[in-house]
C-alpha positions as CSV (number, residue, x, y, z in Angstrom):
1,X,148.7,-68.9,73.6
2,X,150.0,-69.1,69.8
3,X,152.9,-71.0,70.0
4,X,154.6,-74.2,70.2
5,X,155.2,-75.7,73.3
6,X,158.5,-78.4,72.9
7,X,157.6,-79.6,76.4
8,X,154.3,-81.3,76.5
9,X,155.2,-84.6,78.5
10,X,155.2,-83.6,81.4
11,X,152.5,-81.4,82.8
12,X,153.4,-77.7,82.9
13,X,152.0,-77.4,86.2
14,X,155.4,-79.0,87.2
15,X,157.2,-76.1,85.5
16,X,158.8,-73.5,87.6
17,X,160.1,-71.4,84.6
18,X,160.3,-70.6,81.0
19,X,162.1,-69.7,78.3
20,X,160.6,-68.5,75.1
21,X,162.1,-68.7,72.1
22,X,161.6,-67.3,68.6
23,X,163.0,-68.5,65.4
24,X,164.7,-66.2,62.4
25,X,163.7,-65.3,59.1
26,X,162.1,-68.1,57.2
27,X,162.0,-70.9,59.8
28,X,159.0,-72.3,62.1
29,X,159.2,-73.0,66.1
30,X,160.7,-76.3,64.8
31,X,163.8,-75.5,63.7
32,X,164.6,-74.9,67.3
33,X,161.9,-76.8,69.0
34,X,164.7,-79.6,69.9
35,X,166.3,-77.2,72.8
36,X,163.6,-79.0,74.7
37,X,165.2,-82.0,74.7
38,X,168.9,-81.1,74.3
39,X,169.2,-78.4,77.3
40,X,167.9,-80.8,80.4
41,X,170.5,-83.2,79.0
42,X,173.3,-80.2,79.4
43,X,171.9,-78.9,82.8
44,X,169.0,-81.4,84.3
45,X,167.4,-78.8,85.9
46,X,166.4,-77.2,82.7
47,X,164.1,-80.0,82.7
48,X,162.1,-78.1,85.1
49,X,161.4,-75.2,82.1
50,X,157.9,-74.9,80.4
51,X,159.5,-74.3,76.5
52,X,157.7,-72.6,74.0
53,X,158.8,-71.8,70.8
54,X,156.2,-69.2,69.5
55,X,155.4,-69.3,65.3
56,X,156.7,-65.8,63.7
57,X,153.5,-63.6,61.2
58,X,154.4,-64.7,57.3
59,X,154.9,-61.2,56.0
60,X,156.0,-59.1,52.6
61,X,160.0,-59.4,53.0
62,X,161.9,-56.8,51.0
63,X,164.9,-58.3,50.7
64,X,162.7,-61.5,49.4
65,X,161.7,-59.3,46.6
66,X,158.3,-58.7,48.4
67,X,157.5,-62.0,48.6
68,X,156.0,-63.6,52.1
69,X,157.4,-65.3,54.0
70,X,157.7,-66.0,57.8
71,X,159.3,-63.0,60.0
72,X,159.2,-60.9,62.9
73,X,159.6,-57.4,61.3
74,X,160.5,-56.5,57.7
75,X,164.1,-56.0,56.1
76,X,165.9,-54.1,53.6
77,X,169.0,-54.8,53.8
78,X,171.6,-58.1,53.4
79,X,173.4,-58.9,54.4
80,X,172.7,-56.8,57.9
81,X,175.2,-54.5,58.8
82,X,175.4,-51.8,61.8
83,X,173.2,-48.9,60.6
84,X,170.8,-51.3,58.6
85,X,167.3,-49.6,57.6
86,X,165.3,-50.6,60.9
87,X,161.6,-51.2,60.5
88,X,160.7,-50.0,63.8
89,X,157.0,-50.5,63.1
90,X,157.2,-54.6,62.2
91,X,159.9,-54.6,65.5
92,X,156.9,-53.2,67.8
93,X,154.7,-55.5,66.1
94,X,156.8,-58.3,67.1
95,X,157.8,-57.3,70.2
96,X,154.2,-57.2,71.1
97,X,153.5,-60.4,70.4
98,X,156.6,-61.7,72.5
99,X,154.8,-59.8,75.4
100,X,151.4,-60.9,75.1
101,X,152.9,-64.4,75.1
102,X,155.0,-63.6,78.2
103,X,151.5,-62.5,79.8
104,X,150.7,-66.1,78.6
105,X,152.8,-67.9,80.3
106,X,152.3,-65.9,83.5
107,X,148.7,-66.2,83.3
108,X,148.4,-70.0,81.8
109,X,151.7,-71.8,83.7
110,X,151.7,-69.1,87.0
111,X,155.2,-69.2,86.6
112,X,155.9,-64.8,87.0
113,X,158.2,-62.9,84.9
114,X,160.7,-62.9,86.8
115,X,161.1,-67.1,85.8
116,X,161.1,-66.2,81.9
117,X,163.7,-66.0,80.0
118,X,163.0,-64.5,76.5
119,X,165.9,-65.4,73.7
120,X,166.3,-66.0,69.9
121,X,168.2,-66.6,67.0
122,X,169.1,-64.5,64.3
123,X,165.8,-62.1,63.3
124,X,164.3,-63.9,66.8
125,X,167.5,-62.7,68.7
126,X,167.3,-59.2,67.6
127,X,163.1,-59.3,68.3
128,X,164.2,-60.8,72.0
129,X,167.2,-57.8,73.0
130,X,164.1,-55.0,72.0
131,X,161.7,-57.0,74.1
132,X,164.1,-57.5,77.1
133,X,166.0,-53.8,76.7
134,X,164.1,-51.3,75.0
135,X,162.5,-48.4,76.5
136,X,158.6,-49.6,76.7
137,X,157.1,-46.6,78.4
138,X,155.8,-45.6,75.0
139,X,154.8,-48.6,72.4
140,X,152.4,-51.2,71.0
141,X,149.8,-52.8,73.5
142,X,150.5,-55.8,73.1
143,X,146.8,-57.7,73.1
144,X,145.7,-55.2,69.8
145,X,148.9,-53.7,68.4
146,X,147.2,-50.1,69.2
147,X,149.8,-47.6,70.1
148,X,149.8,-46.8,74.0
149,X,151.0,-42.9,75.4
150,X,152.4,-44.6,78.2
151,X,152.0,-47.7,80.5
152,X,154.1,-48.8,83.4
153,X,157.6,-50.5,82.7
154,X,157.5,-54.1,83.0
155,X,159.7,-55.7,85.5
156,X,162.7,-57.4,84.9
157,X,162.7,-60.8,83.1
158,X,165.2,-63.4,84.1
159,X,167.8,-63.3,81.5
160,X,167.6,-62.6,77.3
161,X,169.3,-65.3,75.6
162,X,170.3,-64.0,72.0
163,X,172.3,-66.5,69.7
164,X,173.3,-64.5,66.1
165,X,171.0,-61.7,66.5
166,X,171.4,-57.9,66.7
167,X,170.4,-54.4,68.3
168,X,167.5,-52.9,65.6
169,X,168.3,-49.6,67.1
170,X,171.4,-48.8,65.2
171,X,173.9,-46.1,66.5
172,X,173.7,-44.5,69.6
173,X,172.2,-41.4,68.5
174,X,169.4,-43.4,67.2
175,X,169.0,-45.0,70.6
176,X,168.9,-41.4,72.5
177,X,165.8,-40.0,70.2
178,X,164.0,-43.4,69.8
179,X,164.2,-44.8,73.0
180,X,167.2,-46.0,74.9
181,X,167.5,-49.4,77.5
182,X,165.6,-48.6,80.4
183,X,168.8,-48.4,83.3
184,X,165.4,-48.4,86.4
185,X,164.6,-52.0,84.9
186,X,167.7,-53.0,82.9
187,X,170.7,-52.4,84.9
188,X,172.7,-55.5,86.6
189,X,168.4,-57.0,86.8
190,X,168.1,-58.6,83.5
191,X,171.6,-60.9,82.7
192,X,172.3,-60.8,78.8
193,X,173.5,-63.8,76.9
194,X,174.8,-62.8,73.3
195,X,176.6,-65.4,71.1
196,X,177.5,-65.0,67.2
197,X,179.6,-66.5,65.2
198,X,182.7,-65.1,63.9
199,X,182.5,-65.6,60.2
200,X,178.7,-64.8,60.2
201,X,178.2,-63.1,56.5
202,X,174.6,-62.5,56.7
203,X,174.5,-60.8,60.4
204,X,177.8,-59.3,60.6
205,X,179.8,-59.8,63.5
206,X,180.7,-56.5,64.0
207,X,176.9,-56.1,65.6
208,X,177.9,-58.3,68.2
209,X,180.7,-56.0,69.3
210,X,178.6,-53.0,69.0
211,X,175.2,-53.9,70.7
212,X,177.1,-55.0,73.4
213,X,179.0,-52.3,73.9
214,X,176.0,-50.2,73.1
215,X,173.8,-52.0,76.1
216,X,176.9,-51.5,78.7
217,X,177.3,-48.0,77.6
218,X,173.2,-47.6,78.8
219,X,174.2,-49.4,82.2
220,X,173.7,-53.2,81.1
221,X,176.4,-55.2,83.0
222,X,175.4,-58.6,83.5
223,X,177.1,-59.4,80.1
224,X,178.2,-62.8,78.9
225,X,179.0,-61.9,75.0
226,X,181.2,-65.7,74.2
227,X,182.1,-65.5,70.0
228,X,183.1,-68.9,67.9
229,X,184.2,-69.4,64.8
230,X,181.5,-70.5,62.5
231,X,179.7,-68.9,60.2
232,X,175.3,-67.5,60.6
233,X,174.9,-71.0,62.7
234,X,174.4,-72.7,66.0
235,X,177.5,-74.8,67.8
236,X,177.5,-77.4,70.5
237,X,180.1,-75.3,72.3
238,X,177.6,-72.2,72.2
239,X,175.0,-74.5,72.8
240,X,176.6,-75.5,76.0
241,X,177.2,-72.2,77.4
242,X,173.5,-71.3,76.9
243,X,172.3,-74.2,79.1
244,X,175.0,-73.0,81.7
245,X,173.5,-69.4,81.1
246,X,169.7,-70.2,81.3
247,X,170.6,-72.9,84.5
248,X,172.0,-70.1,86.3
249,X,169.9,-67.0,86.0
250,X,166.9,-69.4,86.4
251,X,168.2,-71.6,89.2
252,X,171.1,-70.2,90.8
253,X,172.7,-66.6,91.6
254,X,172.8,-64.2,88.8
255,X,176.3,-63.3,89.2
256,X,177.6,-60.6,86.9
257,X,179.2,-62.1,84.4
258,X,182.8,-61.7,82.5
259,X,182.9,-58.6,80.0
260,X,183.7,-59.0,76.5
């Protein structure tokens, strides 16, 4: 499995869950590899999660001037606004290698899908809403990239955990020819978790308000969409309401959660 596991004391075979968890643009699994340690402390039973922390492709960025650099799909665009130039290619890329590590886990911890939670920041976060609630039935195999006709849908995972991230899709009409949330999979079966910041000048806060709204108009309602304000960051307060998040859809009921 290529990635980073923040969670090698103990054995894995200990491990009744997971939560994967990709980096953004230009950082490494350890920019965030220290959720291992600082979740259990917030909720102890997070101490029963396998964590891995998987390493994004170094790619050609455009907005870098074309320069390589560590990322999950290519952009054009800063900072990104709603309607931003997707690369839809790079984003099946990416969300193909989320999957094959999700059949990782299955297949090297035993712990099922329906135990993983897949989540991100930033780039990561938008890589981890297309994984979770995009329409799969026609995409990327995820062991050789090779474009697939059609293949069951997966089931549900446990929750998507998105801090400072966005929906790739764009506007709605975008989503209706390209593929919309799948409502037989998605709806009220795989609980969202979407933070950002407030003041966030390179993802705009205005994609918080409309992927979320985009995902409830497809049928999503297990919604918790909290917003502080700080800027393109993490915060102990947003922190803290992830650990609540992840202990509860992996550990307790998976209540619907407040609306925005």
């Amino acid at each position: 499995m290529s990635s980073s596991s923040g969670n090698n004391n103990n054995s894995s075979k200990t491990k009744e869950a997971a939560i994967i968890f990709l980096h953004g643009l230009g950082d490494s699994p350890a920019g965030w590899s220290s959720l291992a340690q600082t979740l259990p402390r917030l909720q102890p039973r997070l101490a029963r999660v396998e964590y891995v922390f998987p390493p994004a492709p170094t790619i050609p960025i455009s907005i870098n001037g074309g320069a390589s650099m560590p990322g999950w799909f290519d952009l054009y665009d800063w900072p990104i606004a709603v309607g931003a130039k997707p690369d839809t290619t790079g984003q099946a890329r990416g969300t193909a290698q989320v999957e094959s590590c999700i059949q990782d886990v299955e297949r090297i911890h035993g712990i099922p899908r329906s135990k993983i939670v897949v989540g991100g920041f930033s780039q990561g976060g938008a890589v981890a809403l297309w994984n979770a609630y995009h329409n799969h039935d026609h995409g990327v195999n995820p062991r050789n990239s090779e474009s697939v006709n059609s293949r069951p849908a997966q089931p549900p995972l446990a929750g998507c955990a998105v801090l400072s991230g966005w929906w790739t899709l764009g506007n709605d009409s975008t989503i209706k020819t390209s593929g919309s949330p799948s409502k037989s999979v998605v709806n009220e079966r795989t609980p969202l978790f979407w933070a950002h910041g407030e003041y966030d000048d390179k993802v705009l806060f205005e994609h918080h308000t409309h992927g979320v709204q985009t995902l409830k108009d497809a049928g999503l309602v297990s919604i918790e969409a909290p917003t502080y304000p700080i800027g393109h960051e993490s915060d102990p307060n947003e922190i803290e309401a992830l650990a609540e998040f992840l202990d509860r859809v992996l550990f307790g009921d998976k209540a619907v959660f407040s609306e925005l």
